[in-house]
N, C-alpha and C positions, 0 to 999 in steps of 0.2 A: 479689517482685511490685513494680511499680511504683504511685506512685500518681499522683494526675493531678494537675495544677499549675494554678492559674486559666483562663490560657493555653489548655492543652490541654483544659481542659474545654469552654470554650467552641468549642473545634474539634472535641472528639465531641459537643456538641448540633449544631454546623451538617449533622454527619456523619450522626446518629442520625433525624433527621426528615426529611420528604422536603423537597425543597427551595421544595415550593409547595401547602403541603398546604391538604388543606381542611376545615375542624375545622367541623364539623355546630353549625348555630346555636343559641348557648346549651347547647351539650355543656359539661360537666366541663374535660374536653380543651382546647377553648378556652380555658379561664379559667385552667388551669395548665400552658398547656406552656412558659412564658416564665421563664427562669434556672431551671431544674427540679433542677440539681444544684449545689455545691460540691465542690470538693478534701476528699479523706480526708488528715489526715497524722495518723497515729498514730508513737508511737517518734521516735527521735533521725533526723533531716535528714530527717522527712517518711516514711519508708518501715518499713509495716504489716510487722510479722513474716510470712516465708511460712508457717510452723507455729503461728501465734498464736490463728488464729480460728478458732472453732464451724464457719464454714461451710468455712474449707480442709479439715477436719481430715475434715467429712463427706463432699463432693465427690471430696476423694483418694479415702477408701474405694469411695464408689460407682462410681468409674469401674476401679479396679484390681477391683472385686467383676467388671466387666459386660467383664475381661477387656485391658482394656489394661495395657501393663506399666506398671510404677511409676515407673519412668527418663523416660518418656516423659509420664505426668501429670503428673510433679515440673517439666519443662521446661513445658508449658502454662502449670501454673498460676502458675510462676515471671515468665513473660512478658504477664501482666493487670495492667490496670489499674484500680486502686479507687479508686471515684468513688460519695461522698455523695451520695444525693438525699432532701431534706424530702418528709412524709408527704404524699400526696396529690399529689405530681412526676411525670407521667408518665415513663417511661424511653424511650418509643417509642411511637409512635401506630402502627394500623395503616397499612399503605400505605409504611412508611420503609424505607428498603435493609438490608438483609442484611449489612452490612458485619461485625458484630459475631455474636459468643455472648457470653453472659450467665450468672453466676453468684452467687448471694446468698451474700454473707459475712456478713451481722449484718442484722435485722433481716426483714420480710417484704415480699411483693409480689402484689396482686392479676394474676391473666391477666386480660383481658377482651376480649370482642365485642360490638361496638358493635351497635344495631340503627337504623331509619331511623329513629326519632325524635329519638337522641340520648342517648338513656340506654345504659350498658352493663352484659350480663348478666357476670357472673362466674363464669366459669370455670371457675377455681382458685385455689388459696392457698396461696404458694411460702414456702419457710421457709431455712435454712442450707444451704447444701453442694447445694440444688438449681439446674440451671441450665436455661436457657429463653431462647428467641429463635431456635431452629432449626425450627421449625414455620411453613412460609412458601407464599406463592401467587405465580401470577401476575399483574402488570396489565393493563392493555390494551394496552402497549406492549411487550409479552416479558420485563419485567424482573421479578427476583424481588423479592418485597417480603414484608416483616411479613405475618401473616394476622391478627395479634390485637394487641392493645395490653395495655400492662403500665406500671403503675401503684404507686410505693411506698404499699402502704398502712401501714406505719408507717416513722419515720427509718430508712433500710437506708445500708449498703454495700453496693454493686455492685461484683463484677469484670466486665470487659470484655477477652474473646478475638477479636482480628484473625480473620476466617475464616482470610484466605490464610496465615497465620500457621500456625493448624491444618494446614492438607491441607500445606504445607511441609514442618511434621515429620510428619504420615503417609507422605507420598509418600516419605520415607526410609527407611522399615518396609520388614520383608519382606511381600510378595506376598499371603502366607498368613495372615496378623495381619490385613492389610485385609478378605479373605476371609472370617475368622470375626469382624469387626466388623460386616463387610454381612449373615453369619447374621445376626449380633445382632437386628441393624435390622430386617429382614426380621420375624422371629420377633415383636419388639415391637410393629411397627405391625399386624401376623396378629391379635397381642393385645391391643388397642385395641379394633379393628374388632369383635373377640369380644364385650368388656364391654358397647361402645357400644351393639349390640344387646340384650344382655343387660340394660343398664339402662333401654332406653328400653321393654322390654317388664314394667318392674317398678312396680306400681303406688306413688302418691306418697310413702307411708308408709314402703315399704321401699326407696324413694330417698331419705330424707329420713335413715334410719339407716345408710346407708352413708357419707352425704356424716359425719353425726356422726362415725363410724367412724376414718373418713379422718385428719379434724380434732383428732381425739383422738390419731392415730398421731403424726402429727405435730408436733401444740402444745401434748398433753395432760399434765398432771401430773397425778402421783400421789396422793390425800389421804386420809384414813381415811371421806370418803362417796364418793369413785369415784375417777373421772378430770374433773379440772376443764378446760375448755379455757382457755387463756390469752386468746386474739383476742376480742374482743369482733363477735358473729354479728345481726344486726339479721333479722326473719321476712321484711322485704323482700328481701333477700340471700340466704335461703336457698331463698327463691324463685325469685330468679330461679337459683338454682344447680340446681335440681330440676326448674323448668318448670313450676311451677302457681304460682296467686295468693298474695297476701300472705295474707289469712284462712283459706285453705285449711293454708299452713304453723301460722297460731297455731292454728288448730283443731287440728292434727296435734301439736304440742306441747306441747298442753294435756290432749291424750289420752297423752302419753309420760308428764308430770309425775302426772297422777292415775294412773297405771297405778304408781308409783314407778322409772320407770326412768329419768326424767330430774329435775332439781333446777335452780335458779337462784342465784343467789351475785348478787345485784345483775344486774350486765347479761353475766354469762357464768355460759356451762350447766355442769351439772355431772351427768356420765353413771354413772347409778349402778348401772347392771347394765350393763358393755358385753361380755358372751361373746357374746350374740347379734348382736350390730352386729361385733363384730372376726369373727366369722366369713365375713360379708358381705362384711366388707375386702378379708379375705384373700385373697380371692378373685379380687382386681384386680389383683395388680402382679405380673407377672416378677421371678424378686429380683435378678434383674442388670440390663440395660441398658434393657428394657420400663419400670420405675417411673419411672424420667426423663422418657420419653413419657406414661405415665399424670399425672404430678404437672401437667406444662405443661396438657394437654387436661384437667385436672379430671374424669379418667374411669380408671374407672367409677364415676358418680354414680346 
């Protein structure tokens, strides 16, 4: 893996934003998309071990699990470039080009969708070895662009994959590998569209213990009173991640805590019965190339 140099960083921010954007007044956004990233060098002359990180290690499996050979991950991930960004960096706002894919090697990253005031809902909450930046719209001008914005919400590394880079070495695959990647695809976003329904018909309570569910799979540690999550979750946030008010959430987690299914540790939860929230889970992800799409879109929430 490469990693990116002052220089080049400053040529994937010119690359990564649109080049006349229009950051919603007094948005977030505005205030941080200016120097949002530095150069990674880890190891001797700058360059991150390819088998060193949490998130290579995850990312291989997941993509060799949803069926591409290993030969061919090994050359992807071999060809990204890791690039630092401070907490609270945008990586991309909505509306930027598509140039890039996206993958968390250390650290995490908020998805978000902006709304017209300026504030944005969240998502989802991306962790190692997941990747994101392939979920895209049109503008008004035919060109493809970001649909969501992504945000480091704590110090991460990012890798960064050339599209054309990609379809390069696919378009060298056999025929048939393409074939059963577009099942894939096919299958996972079939499986999206299923949850999405599925949870937008679930009332707040038991959107509220899926998203824990989720957050627990993924950031949860083990301890002798449950599963603690690591991230620190604010009731603002998990609001907007659910779709109801901030009071409505503390209501709801103050009926998990008196019920003893949920506990606090200072400013992070700790889930003390999760059979019935991981069942809920379960329920969401394709275990091959569907949970990639589920992890970007925060669904099923």
């Amino acid at each position: 893996m490469r990693t990116a140099n002052p220089q080049s960083a400053k040529t994937a921010s010119q690359t990564i934003y649109p080049s006349n954007p229009q950051p919603r007044a007094g948005s977030e956004a505005n205030r941080n998309r200016q120097q949002p990233f530095q150069a990674a060098h880890n190891g001797s002359n700058g360059r991150p071990h390819p088998a060193g990180g949490e998130g290579f290690q995850k990312l291989k499996s997941r993509l060799i699990s949803g069926g591409i050979p290993e030969s061919i991950v090994e050359e992807l991930i071999e060809q990204s470039t890791i690039v630092s960004y401070r907490r609270g960096s945008f990586i991309f706002l909505d509306g930027a080009p598509t140039d890039f894919f996206y993958w968390v090697s250390s650290g995490s990253v908020d998805i978000l969708s902006p709304r017209p005031d300026g504030k944005q809902i969240c998502a989802s909450v991306l962790g190692p070895g997941e990747f994101f930046g392939f979920l895209q719209c049109t503008d008004a001008k035919g060109r493809s662009v970001q649909a969501f914005q992504a945000r480091a919400r704590t110090n991460a590394q990012i890798g960064l994959l050339i599209r054309e880079h990609i379809f390069k070495v696919l378009g060298r695959e056999d025929p048939m590998l393409l074939v059963r990647l577009l099942e894939a695809s096919v299958s996972a976003w079939s499986e999206l569209t299923l949850h999405f329904v599925q949870f937008l018909g679930r009332n707040y309570s038991k959107r509220l213990e899926i998203v824990l569910a989720e957050l627990a799979q993924k950031f949860g540690v083990k301890e002798s009173r449950g599963t603690l999550l690591i991230p620190e979750f604010g009731h603002g946030e998990l609001a907007d991640i659910i779709g109801c008010s901030r009071p409505m959430v503390s209501r709801l987690i103050a009926e998990m805590i008196s019920a003893g299914r949920l506990a606090q540790d200072g400013r992070h939860y700790i889930i003390i019965d999760d059979s019935a929230l991981k069942n809920g889970s379960d329920r969401a992800a394709n275990p091959k190339l569907a949970i990639t799409i589920h992890n970007e879109m925060g669904m099923p929430r």
